[in-house]
Biopython code that builds the backbone (N, CA, C, O; Angstrom):
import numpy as np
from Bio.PDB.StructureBuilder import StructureBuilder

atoms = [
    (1, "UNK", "N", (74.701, -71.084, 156.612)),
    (1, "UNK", "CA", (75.309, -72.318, 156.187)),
    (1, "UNK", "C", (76.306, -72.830, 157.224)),
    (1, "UNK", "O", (76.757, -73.974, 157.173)),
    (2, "UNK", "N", (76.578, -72.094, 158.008)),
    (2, "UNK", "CA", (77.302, -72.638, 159.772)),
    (2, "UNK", "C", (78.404, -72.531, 159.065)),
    (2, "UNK", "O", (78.772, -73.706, 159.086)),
    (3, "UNK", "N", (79.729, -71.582, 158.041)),
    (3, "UNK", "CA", (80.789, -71.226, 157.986)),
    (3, "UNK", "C", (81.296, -70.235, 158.459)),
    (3, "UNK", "O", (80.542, -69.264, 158.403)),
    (4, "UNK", "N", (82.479, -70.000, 159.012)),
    (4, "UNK", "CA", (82.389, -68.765, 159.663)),
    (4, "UNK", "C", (83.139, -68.117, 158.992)),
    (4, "UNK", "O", (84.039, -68.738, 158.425)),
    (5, "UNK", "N", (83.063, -66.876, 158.836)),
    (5, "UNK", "CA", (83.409, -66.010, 158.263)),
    (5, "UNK", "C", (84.499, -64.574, 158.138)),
    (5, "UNK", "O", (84.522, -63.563, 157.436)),
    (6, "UNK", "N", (85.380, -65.170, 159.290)),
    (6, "UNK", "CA", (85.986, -63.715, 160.306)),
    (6, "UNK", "C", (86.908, -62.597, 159.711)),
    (6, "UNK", "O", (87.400, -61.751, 160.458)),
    (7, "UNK", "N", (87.105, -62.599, 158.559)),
    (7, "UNK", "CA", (87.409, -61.942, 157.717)),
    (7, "UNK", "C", (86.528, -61.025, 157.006)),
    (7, "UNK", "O", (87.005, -59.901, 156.847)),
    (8, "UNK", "N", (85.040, -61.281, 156.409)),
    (8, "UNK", "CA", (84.273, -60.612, 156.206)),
    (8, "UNK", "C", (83.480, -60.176, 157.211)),
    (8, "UNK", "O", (82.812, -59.176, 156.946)),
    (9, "UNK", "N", (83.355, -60.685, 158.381)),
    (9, "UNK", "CA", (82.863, -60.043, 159.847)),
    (9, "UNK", "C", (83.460, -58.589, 159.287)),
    (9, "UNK", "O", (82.998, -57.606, 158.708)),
    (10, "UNK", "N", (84.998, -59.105, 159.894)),
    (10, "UNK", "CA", (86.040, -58.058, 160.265)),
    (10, "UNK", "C", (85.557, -56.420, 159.007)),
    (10, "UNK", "O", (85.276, -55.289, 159.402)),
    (11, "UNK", "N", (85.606, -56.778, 157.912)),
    (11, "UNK", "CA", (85.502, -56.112, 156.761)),
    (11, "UNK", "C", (84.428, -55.292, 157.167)),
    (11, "UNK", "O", (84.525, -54.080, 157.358)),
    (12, "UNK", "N", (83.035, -56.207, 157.344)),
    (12, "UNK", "CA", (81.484, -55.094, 157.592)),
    (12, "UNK", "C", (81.854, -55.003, 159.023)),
    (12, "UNK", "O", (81.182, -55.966, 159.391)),
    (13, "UNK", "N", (82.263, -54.690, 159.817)),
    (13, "UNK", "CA", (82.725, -53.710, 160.877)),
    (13, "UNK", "C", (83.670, -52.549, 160.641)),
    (13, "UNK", "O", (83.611, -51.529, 161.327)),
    (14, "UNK", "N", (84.424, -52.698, 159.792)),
    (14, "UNK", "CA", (85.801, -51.514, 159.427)),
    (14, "UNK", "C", (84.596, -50.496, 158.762)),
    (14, "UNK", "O", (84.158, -49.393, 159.089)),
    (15, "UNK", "N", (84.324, -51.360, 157.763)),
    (15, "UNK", "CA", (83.052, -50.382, 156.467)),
    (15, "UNK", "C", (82.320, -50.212, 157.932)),
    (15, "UNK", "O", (83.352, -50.183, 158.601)),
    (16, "UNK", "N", (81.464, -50.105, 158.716)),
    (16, "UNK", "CA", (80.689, -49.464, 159.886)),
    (16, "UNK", "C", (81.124, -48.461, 160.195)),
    (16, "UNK", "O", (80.579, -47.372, 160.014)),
    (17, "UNK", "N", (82.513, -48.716, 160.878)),
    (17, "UNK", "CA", (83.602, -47.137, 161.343)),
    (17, "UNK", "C", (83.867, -46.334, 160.010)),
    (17, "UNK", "O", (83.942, -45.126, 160.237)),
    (18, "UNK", "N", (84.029, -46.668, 158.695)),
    (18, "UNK", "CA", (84.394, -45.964, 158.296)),
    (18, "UNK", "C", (82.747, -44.949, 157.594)),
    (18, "UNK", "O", (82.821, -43.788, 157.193)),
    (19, "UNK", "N", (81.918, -45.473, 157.613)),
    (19, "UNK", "CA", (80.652, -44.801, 157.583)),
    (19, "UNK", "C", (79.644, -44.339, 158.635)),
    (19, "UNK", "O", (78.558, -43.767, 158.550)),
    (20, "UNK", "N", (80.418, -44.807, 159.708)),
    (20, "UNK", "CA", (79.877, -44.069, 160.443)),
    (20, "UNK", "C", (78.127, -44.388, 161.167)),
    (20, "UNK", "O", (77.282, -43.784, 161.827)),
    (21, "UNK", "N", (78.355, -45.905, 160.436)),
    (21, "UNK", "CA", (76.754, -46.369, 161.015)),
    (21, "UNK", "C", (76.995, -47.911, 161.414)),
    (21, "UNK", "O", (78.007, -48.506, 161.042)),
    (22, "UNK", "N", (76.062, -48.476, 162.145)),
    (22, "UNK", "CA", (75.786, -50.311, 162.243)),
    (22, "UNK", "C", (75.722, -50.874, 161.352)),
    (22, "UNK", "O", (74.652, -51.468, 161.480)),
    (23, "UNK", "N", (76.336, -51.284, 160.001)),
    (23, "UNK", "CA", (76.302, -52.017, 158.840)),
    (23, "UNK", "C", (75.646, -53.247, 159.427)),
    (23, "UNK", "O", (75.241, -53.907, 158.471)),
    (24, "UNK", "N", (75.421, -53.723, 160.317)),
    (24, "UNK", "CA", (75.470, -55.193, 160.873)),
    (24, "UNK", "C", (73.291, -54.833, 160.897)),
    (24, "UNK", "O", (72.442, -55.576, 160.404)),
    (25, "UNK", "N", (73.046, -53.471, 161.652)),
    (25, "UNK", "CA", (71.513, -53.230, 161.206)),
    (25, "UNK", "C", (71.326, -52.721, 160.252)),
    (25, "UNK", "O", (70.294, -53.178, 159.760)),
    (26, "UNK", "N", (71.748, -51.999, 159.673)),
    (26, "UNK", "CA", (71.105, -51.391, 158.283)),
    (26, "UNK", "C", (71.697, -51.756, 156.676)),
    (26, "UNK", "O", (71.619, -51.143, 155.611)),
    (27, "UNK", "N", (72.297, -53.016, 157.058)),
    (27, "UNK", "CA", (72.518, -53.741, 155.528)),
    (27, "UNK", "C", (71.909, -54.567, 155.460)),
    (27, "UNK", "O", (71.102, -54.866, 156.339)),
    (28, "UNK", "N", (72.126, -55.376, 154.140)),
    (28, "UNK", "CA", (71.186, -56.438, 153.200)),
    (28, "UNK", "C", (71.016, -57.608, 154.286)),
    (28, "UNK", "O", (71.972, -58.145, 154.846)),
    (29, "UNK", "N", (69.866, -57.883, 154.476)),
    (29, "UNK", "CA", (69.676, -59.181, 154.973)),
    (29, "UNK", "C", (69.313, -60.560, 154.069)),
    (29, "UNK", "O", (69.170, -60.208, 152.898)),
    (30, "UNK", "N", (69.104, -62.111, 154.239)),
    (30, "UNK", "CA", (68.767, -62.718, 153.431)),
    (30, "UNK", "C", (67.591, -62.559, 152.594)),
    (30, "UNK", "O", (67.443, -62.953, 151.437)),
    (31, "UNK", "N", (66.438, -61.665, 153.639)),
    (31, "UNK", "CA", (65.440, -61.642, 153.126)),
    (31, "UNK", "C", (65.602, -60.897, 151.870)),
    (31, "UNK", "O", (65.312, -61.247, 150.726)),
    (32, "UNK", "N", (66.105, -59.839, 152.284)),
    (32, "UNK", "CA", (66.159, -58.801, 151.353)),
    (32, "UNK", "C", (66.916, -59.019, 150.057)),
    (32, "UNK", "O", (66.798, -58.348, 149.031)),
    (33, "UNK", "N", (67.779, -60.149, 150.277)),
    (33, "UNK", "CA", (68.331, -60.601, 149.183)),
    (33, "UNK", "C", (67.599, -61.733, 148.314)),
    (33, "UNK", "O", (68.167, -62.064, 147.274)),
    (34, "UNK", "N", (66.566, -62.263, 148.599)),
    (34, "UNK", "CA", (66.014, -63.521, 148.512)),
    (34, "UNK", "C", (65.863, -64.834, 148.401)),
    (34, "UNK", "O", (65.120, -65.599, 147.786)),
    (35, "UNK", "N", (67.005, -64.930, 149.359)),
    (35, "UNK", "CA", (67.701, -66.265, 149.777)),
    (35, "UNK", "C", (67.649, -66.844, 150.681)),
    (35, "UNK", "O", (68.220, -67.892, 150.983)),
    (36, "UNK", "N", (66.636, -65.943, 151.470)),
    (36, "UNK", "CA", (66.295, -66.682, 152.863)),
    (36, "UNK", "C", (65.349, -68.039, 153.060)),
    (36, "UNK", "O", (64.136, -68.195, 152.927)),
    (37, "UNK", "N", (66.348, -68.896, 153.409)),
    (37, "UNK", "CA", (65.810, -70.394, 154.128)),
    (37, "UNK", "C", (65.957, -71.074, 153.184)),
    (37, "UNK", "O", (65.051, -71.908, 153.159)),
    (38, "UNK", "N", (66.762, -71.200, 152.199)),
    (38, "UNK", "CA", (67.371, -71.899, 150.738)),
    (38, "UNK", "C", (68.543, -72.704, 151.604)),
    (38, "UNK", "O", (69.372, -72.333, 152.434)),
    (39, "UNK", "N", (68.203, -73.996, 151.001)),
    (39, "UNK", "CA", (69.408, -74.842, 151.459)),
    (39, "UNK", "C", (70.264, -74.508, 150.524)),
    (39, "UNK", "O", (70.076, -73.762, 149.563)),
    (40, "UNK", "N", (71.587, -75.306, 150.952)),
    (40, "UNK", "CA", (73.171, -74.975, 150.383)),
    (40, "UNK", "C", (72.931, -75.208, 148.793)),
    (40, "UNK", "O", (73.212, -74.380, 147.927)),
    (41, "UNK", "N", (72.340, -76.534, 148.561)),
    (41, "UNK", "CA", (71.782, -77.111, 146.830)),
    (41, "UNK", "C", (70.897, -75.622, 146.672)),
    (41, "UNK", "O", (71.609, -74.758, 146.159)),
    (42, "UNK", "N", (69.876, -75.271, 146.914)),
    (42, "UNK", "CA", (69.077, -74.310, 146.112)),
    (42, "UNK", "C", (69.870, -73.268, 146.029)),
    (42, "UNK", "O", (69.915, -72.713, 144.931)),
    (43, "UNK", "N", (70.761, -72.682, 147.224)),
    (43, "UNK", "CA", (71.476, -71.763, 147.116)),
    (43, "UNK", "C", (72.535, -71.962, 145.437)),
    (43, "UNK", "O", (72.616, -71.173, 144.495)),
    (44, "UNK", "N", (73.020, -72.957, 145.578)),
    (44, "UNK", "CA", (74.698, -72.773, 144.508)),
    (44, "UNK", "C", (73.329, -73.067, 143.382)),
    (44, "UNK", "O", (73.384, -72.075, 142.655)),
    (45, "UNK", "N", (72.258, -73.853, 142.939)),
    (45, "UNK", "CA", (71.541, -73.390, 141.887)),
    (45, "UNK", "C", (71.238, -72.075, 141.856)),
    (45, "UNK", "O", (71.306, -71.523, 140.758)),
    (46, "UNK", "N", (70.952, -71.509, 142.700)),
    (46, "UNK", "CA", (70.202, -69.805, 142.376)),
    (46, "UNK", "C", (71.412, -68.783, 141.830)),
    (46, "UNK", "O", (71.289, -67.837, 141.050)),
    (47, "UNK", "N", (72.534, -69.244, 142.445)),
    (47, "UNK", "CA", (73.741, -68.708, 142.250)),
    (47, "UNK", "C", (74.080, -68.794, 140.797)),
    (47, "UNK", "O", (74.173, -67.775, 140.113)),
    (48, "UNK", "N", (74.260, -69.951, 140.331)),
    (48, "UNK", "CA", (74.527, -70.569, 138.864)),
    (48, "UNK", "C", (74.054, -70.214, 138.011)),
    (48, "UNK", "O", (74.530, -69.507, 137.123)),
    (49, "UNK", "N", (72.716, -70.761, 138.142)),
    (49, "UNK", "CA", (71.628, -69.891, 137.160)),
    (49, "UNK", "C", (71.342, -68.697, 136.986)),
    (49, "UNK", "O", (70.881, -68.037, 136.054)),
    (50, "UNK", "N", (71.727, -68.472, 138.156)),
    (50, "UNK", "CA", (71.292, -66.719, 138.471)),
    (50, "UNK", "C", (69.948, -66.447, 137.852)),
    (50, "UNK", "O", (69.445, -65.326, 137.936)),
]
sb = StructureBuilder()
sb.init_structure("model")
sb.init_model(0)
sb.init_chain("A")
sb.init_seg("    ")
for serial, (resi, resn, name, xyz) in enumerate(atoms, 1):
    if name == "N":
        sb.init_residue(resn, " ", resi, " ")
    sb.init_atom(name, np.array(xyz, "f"), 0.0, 1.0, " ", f" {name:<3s}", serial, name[0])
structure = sb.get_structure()
């Protein structure tokens, strides 16, 4: 959605060091969440409705 985020960057990097792995490769991606390529409208509906 082109917001940036540098606070939750910051967060899934600390959680990395503190586990000891690349959170940035081996966490949830959009796909995996199933939200990938949803505009901002489909997004806050999918959200809402859940």
């Amino acid at each position: 959605m082109g917001v940036p985020t540098p606070v939750m960057d910051s967060l899934v990097s600390l959680g990395g060091v503190l586990l000891e792995e690349d959170c940035w490769e081996t966490g949830r991606s959009l796909e995996d969440l199933g939200i990938a390529g949803m505009s901002l409208d489909e997004l806050k509906s999918y959200l809402v409705e859940g």
